[in-house]
C-alpha positions as MATLAB code, in Angstrom:
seq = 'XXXXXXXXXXXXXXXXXXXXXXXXXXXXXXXXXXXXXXXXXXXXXXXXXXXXXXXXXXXXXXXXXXXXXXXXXXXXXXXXXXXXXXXXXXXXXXXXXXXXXXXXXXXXXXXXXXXXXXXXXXXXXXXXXXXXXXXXXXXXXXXXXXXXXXXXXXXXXXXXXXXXXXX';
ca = [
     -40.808    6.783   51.441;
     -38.988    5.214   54.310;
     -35.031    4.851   53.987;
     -35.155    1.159   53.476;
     -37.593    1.019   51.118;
     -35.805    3.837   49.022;
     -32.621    2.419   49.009;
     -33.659   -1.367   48.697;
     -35.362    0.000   44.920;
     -32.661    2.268   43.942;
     -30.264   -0.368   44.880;
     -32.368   -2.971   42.795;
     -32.796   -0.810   40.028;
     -29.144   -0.089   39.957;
     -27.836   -4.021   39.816;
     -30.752   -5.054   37.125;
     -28.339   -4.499   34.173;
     -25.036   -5.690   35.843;
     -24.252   -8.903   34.031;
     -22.459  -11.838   35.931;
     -19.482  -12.251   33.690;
     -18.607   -8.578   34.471;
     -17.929   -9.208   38.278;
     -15.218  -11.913   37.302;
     -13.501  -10.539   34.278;
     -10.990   -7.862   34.095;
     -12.934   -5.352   31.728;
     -14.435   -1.635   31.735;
     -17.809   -2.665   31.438;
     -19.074   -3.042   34.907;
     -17.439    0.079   35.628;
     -18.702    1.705   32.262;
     -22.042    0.860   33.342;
     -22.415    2.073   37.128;
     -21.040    5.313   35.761;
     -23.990    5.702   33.440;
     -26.049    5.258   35.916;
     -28.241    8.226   37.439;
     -26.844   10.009   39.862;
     -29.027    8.313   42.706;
     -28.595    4.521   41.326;
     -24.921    4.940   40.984;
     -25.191    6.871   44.443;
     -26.943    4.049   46.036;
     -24.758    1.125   44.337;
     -21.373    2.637   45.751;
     -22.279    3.536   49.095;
     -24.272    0.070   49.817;
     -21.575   -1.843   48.316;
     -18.804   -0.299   50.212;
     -20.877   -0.678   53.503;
     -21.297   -4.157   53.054;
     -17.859   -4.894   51.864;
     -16.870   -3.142   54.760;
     -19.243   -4.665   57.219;
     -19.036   -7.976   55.358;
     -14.980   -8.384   55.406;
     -13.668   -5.128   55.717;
     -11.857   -2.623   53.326;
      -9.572   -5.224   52.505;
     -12.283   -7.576   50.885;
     -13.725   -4.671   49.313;
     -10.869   -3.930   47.396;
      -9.924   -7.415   46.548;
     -13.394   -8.399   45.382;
     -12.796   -5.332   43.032;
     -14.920   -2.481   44.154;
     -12.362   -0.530   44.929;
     -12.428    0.614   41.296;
     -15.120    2.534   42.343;
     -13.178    3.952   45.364;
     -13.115    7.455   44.257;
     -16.660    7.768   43.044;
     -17.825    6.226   46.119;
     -15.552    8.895   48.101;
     -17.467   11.618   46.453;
     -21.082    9.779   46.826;
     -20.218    9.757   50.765;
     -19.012   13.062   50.728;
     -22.553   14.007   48.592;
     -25.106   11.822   51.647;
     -23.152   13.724   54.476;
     -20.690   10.671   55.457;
     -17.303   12.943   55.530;
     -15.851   11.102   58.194;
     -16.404    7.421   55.995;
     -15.481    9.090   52.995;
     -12.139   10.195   54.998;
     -11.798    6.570   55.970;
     -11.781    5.064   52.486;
      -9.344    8.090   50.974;
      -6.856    6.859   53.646;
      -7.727    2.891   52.730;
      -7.279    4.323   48.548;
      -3.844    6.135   49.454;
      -2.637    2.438   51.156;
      -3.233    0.114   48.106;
      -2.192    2.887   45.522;
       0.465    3.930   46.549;
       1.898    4.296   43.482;
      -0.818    6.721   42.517;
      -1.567    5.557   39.327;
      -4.091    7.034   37.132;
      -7.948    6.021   37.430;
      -7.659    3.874   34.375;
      -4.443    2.104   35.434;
      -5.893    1.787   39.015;
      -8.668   -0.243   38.344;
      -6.631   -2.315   36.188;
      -4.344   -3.508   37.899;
      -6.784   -4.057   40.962;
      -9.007   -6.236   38.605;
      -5.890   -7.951   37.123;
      -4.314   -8.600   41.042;
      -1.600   -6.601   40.285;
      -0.628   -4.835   42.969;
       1.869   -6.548   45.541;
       1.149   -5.424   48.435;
      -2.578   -6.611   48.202;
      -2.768   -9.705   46.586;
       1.208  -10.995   47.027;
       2.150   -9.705   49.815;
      -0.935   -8.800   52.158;
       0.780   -6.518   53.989;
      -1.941   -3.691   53.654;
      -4.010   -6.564   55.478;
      -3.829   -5.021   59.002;
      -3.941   -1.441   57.977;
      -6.976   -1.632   56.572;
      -8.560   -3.383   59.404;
      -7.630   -0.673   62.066;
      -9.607    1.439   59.647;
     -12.438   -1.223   59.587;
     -12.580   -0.674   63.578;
     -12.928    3.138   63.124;
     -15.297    2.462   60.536;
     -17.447    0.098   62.477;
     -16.759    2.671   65.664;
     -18.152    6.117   64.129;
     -21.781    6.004   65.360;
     -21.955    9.639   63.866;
     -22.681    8.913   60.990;
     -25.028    6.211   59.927;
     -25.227    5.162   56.645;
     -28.982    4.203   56.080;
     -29.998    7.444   57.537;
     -27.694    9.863   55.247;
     -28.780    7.635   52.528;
     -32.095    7.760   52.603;
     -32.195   11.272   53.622;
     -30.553   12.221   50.117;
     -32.636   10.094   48.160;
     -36.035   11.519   49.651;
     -34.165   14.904   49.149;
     -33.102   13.987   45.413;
     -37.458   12.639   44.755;
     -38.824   15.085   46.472;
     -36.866   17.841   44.150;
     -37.205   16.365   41.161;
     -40.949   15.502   41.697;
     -40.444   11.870   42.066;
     -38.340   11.533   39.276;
     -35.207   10.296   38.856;
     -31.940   12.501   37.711;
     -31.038   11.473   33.863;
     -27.685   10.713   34.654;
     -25.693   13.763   36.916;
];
């Protein structure tokens, strides 16, 4: 299967049980649910989302718009497709707004509640992240579709077209 067909239905199948009120109330579902995911739809859901956000209005939107409380699950799904130097990118971006280094838990919340200062107040972490937008957008190494698919065809091909239950 070509990369953008693979990712365009894993991506699909991934969002078909998100519910709208999720993505604009501070709760653990949406979270709850793209962590029960299978490994490749969850896969999929992070690294897609981030490279939009990212391509869309940079780490700074992504974070805002409340992905971010996916930041360290989408670190690892880079690191998993082969995107080390992106997944290096966003553990710098997750070091700037939590600087506190809260726990997980507390992490998302306050991102989902617009608690932290320095991202929602203040905006000072405004230009920070967008120098590491431009080495984002800059690394040609590593391209995201390609990775991407190249896992997924990896994951089908070893589990004879099936999807993993859920690691």
């Amino acid at each position: 299967m070509d990369n953008s067909q693979i990712i365009e239905d894993k991506y699909s199948e991934a969002v078909s049980g998100i519910k709208e009120e999720w993505l604009t109330h501070a709760s653990n579902e949406w979270y709850d649910y793209i962590m029960s995911l299978p490994i490749e739809w969850r896969t999929t859901y992070v690294v897609v989302v981030f490279h939009n956000q990212v391509f869309n209005g940079g780490m700074h939107q992504y974070f805002v718009n409340g992905y971010g409380q996916f930041a360290k699950e989408t670190v690892d799904a880079l690191i998993r497709i082969g995107a080390l130097e992106k997944a290096s990118l966003l553990i710098t971006a997750l070091e700037l707004v939590n600087t506190e280094d809260h726990t997980d838990e507390i992490f998302r919340r306050k991102l989902l509640t617009a608690d932290i200062e320095q991202l929602f107040i203040t905006d000072e972490l405004f230009k920070p992240l967008n120098n590491l937008d431009l080495l984002y957008y800059n690394d040609e190494r590593e391209d995201i579709k390609m990775l991407l698919g190249k896992y997924l065809n990896s994951r089908l091909k070893n589990l004879g077209g099936k999807d993993d239950e859920v690691n």
